[in-house]
NUFI-865599 format. One line per 3 residues: number of its first residue (from 1); for each residue x, y, z of N, C-alpha, C, O, CB. Coordinates in steps of 0.1 Angstrom, whole numbers, plus 5000, padded with zeros to 4 digits. Last residue first. Glycine has a CB too. Example, Ala and Ser with C-alpha at 12.3 -4.5 7.8 and 13.67 -1.06 7.14 Angstrom:
// NUFI-865599
2) 5128 4978 5071 5137 4989 5071 5129 5000 5079 5134 5011 5080 5141 4994 5057; 5132 4943 5078 5123 4955 5078 5132 4967 5078 5142 4967 5085 5113 4955 5090
// end
This chain:
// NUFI-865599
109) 5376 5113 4721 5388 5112 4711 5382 5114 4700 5388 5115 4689 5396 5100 4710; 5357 5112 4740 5364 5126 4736 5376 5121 4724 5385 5129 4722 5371 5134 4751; 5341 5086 4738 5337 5100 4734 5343 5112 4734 5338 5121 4728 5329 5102 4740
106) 5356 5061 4723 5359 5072 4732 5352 5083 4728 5354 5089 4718 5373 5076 4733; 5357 5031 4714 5352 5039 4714 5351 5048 4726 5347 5044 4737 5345 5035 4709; 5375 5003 4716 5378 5010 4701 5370 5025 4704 5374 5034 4696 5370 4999 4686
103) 5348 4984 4740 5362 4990 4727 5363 4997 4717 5354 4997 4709 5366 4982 4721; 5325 4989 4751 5332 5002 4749 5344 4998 4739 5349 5006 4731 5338 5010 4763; 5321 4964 4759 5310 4970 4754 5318 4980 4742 5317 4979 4729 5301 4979 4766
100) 5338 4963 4777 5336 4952 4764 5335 4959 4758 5343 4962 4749 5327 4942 4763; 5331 4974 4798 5347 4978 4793 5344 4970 4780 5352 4974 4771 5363 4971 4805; 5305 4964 4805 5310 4983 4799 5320 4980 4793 5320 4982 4781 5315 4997 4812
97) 5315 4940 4818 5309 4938 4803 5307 4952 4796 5307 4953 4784 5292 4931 4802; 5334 4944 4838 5340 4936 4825 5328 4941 4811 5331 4944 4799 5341 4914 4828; 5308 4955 4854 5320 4963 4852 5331 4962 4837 5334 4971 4830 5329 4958 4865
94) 5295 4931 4863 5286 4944 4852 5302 4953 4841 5305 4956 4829 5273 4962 4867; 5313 4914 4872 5307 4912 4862 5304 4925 4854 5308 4928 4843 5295 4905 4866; 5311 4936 4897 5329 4933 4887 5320 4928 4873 5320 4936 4863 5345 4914 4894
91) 5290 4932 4906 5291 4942 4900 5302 4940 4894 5303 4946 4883 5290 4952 4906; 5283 4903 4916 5276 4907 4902 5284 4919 4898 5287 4918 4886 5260 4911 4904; 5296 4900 4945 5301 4892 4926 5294 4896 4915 5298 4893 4904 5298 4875 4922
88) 5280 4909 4958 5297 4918 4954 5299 4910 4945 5305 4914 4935 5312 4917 4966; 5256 4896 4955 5259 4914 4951 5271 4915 4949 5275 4920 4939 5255 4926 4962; 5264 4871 4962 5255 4874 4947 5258 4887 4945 5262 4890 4934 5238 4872 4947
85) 5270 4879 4993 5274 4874 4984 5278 4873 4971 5290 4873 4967 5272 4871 4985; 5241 4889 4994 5254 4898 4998 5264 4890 4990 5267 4895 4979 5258 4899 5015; 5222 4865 4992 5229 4873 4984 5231 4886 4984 5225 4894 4976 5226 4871 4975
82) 5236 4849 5019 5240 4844 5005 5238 4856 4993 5247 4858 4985 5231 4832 5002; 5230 4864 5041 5244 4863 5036 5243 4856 5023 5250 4861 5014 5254 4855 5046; 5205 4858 5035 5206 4877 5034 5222 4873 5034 5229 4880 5026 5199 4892 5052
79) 5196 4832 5042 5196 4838 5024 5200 4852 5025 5197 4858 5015 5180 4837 5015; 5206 4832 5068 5215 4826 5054 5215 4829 5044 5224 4830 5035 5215 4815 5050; 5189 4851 5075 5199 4853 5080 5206 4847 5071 5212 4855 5065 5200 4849 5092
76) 5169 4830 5074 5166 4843 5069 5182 4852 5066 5184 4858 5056 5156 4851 5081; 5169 4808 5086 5168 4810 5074 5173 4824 5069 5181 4827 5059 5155 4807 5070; 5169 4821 5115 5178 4813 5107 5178 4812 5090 5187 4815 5084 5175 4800 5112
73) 5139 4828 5117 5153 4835 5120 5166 4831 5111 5172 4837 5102 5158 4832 5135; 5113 4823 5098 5128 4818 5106 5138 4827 5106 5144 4832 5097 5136 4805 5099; 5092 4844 5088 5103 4839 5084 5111 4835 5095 5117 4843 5101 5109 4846 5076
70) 5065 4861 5080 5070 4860 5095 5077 4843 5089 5070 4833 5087 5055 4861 5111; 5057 4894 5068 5064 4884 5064 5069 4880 5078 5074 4888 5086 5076 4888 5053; 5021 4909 5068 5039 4911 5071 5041 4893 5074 5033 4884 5078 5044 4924 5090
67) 5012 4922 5034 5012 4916 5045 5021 4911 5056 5032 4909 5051 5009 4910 5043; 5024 4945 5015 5019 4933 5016 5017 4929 5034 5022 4935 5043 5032 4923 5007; 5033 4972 5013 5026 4970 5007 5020 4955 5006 5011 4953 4997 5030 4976 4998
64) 5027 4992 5039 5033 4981 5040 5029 4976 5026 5016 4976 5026 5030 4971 5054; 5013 5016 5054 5026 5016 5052 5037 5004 5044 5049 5005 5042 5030 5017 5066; 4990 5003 5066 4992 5014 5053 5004 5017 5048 5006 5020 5037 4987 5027 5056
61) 4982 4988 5085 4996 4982 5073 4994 4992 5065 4998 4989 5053 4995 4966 5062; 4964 4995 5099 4975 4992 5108 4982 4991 5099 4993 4992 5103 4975 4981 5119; 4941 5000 5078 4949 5017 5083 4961 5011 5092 4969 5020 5094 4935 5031 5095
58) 4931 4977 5074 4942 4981 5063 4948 4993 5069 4960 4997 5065 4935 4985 5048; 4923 4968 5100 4936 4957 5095 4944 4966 5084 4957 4966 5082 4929 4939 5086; 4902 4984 5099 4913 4985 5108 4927 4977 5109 4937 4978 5115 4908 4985 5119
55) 4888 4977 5081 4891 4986 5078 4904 4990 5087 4914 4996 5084 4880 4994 5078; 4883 4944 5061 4888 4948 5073 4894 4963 5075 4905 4963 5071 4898 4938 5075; 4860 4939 5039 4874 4940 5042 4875 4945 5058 4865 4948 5065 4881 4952 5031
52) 4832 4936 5033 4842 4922 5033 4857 4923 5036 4865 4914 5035 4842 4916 5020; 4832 4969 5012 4826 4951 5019 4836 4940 5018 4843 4935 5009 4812 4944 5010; 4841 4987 5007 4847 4984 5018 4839 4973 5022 4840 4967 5033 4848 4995 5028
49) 4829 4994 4982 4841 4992 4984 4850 4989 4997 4862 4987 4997 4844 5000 4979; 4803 4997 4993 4807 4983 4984 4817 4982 4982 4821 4970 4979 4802 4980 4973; 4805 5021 5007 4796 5009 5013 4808 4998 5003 4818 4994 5007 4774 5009 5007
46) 4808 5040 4988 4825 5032 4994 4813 5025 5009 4818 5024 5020 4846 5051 5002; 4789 5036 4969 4802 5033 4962 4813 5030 4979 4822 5022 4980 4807 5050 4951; 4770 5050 4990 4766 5035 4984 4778 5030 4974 4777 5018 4970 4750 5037 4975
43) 4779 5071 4993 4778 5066 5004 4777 5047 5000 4782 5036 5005 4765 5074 5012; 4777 5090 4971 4791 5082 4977 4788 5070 4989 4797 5062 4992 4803 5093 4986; 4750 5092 4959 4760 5078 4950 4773 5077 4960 4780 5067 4960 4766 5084 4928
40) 4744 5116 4962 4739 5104 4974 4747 5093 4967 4750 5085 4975 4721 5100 4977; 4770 5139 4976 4759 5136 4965 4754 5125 4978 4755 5123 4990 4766 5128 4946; 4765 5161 5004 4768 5148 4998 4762 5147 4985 4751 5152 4982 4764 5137 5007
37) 4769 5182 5032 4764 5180 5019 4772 5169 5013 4783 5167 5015 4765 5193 5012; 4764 5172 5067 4775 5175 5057 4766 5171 5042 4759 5161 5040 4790 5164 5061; 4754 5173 5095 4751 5181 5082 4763 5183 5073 4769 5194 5071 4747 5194 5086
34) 4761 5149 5110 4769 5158 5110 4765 5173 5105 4771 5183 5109 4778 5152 5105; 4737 5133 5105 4734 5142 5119 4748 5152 5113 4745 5163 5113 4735 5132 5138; 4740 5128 5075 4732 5137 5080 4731 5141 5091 4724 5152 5092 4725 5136 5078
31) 4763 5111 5082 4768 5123 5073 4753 5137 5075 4755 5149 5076 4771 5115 5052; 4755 5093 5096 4764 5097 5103 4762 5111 5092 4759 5121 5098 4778 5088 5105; 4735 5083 5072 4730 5088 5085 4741 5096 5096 4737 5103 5105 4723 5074 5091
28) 4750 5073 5056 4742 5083 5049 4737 5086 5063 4738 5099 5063 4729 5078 5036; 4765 5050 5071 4773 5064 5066 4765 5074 5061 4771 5085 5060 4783 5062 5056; 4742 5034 5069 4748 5041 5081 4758 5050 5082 4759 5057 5092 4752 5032 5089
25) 4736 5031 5044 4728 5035 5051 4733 5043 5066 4730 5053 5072 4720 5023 5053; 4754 5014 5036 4755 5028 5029 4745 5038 5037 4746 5050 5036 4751 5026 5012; 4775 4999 5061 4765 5000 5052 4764 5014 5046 4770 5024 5051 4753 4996 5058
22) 4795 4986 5081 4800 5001 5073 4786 4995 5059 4789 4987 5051 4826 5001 5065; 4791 4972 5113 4794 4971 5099 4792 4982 5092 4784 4989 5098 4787 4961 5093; 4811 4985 5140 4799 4988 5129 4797 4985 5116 4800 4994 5108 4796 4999 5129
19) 4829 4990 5153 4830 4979 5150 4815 4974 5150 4809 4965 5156 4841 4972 5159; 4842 5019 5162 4830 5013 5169 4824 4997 5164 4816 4992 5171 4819 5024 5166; 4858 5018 5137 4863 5019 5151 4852 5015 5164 4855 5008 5174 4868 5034 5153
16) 4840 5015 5114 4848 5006 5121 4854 5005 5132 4856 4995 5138 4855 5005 5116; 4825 5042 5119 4818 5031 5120 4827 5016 5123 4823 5008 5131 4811 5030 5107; 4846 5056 5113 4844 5060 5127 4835 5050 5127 4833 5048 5139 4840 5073 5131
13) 4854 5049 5090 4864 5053 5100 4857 5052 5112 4863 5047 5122 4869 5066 5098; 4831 5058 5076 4835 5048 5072 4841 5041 5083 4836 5030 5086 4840 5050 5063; 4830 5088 5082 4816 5081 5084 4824 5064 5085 4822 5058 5096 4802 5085 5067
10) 4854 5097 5066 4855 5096 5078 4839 5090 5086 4840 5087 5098 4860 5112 5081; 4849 5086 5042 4860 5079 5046 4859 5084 5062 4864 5076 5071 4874 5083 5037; 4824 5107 5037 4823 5096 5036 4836 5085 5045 4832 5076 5053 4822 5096 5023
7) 4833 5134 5039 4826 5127 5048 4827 5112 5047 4831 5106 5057 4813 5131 5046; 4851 5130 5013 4862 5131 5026 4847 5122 5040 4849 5112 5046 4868 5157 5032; 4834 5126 4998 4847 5116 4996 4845 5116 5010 4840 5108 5017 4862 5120 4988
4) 4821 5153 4998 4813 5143 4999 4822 5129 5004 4817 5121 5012 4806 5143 4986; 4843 5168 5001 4840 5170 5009 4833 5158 5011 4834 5152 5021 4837 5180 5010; 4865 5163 4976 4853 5170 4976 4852 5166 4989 4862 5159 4991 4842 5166 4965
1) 4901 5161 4970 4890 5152 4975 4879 5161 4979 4883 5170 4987 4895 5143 4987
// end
């Protein structure tokens, strides 16, 4: 990541935390009191890539690749015993269909 990137995501960062809409103008201006060298095309690419999003909603779920899941206790609980269930009965299945598979054939014989 070039320096221009890096200013930028941190111009970006520090405009949301102060809960500053994130224009290309106001990251071109954090990046010049800092004196940081820039093309001028980043400021105006991650302007428009961060319009309309929420910057501090995405850095709290970076970890998460969806949104977080808020499910009945109860439910939840029946379909995780049910398939536990589905799991110990699938693998004998898988198990019969190798042994099928394989008749008549041994790789060391």
């Amino acid at each position: 990541m070039s320096s221009s990137e890096l200013g930028c995501v941190y111009a970006a960062l520090i405009l949301a935390d102060d809960n500053i809409d994130v224009t290309s103008e106001k990251i071109s201006q954090l990046l010049d009191v800092a004196n940081v060298e820039y093309e001028r095309f980043w400021p105006g690419l991650f302007a428009k890539a961060l319009e309309g999003k929420n910057i501090l909603d995405m850095i709290s779920n970076i970890g998460s690749a969806s949104g977080p899941v808020v499910a009945a206790p109860g439910a939840a609980a029946g379909a995780a015993a049910e398939e536990t269930k589905e799991e110990e009965k699938a693998p004998e299945a898988e198990e019969e269909s190798e042994d099928e598979d394989m008749d008549g054939f041994s790789l060391f014989d």
